[in-house]
N, C-alpha and C positions, 0 to 999 in steps of 0.2 A: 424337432421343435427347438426353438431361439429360447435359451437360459440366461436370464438377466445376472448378471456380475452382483454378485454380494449385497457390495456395498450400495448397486440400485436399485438394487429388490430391498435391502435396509432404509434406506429415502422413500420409498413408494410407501411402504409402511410407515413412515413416519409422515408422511403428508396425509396418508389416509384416516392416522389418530386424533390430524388438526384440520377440520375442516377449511375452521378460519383462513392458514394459508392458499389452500387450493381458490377460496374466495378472492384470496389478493390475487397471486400470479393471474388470475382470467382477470379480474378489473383492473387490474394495472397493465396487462401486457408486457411485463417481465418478463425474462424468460425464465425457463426451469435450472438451467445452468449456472444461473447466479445463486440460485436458494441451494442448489448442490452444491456447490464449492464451499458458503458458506454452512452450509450443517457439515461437510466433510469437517471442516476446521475448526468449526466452534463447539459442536458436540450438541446434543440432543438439549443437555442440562441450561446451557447457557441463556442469560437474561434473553438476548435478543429474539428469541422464540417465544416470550411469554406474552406477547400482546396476540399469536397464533393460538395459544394453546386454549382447551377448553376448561374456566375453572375447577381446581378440583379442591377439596376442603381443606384448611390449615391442621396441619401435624404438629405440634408442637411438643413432642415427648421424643424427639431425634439429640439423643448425645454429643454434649459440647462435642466433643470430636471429631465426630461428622461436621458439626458445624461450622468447624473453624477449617477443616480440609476443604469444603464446598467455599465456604469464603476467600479461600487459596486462591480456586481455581476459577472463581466469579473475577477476581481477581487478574487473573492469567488472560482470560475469554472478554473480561471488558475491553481490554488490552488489544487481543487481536482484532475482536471487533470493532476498534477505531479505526484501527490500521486498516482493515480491510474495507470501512466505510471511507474513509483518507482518500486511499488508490482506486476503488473504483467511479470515486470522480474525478481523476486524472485525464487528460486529455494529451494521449502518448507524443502527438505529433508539436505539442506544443514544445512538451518535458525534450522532447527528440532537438528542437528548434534552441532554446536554453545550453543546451549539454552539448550544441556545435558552437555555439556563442563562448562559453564557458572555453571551451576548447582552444579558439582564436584567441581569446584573452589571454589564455595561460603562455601561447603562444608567442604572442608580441612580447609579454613579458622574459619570459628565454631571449627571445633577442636581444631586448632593451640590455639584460644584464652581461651579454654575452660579446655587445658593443662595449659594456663598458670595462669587462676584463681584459678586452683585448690592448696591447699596449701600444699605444700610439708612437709613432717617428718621431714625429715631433709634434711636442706638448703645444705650443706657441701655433695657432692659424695662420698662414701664411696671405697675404694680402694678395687678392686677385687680379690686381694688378701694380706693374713696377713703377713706381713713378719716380722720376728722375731730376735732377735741375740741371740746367743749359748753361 
């Protein structure tokens, strides 16, 4: 019998605790590997889960300490979760298309400066041609 890896037997359980998600991934047609990657990185706790989660009632007798470490890391997690919302609207071929651009420019510029170290014969252009009087 096939044993699911930890960490997706740990996701299955955590989609199974929030209905709401399993409700998005089938009406949006997401795939699952995107909610994976993102619960691998952002962690169970993080804000971006809380429009999945089921409410549960305000605690409010949790110790500054806790308080201000969760706000650390709300902190941390808002963080990655831009970035990770940033890059997956990224369109690689475009990024790919830019950074050969980028490239050529860097390019021409090496040259431009590499004409102009070079030391010339003569400073003075010579005229194309000789003209002379009779």
């Amino acid at each position: 019998m096939n044993q699911l890896h930890p960490s997706v037997a740990a996701f299955k359980n955590f989609v199974n605790r929030h209905p709401k998600l399993l409700e998005e991934i089938r009406k949006s047609g997401r795939g699952w590997q995107e909610f994976y990657e993102k619960w691998a990185i952002l962690d169970e706790d993080d804000p971006f889960w809380k429009e999945y989660k089921i409410k549960e009632p305000d605690t409010d007798t949790q110790p500054k300490n806790q308080e201000s470490k969760k706000s650390k890391k709300t902190d941390h997690s808002d963080l990655i979760r831009q970035i990770m919302d940033y890059t997956q609207n990224l369109d690689t071929e475009k990024v790919q298309g830019q950074i050969e651009q980028l490239s050529k420019a860097i390019g021409t510029v090496q040259e431009m400066i590499g004409d102009i170290k070079k030391p010339s014969a003569a400073k003075v252009p010579k005229a194309p041609f000789s003209l002379r009087k009779d």
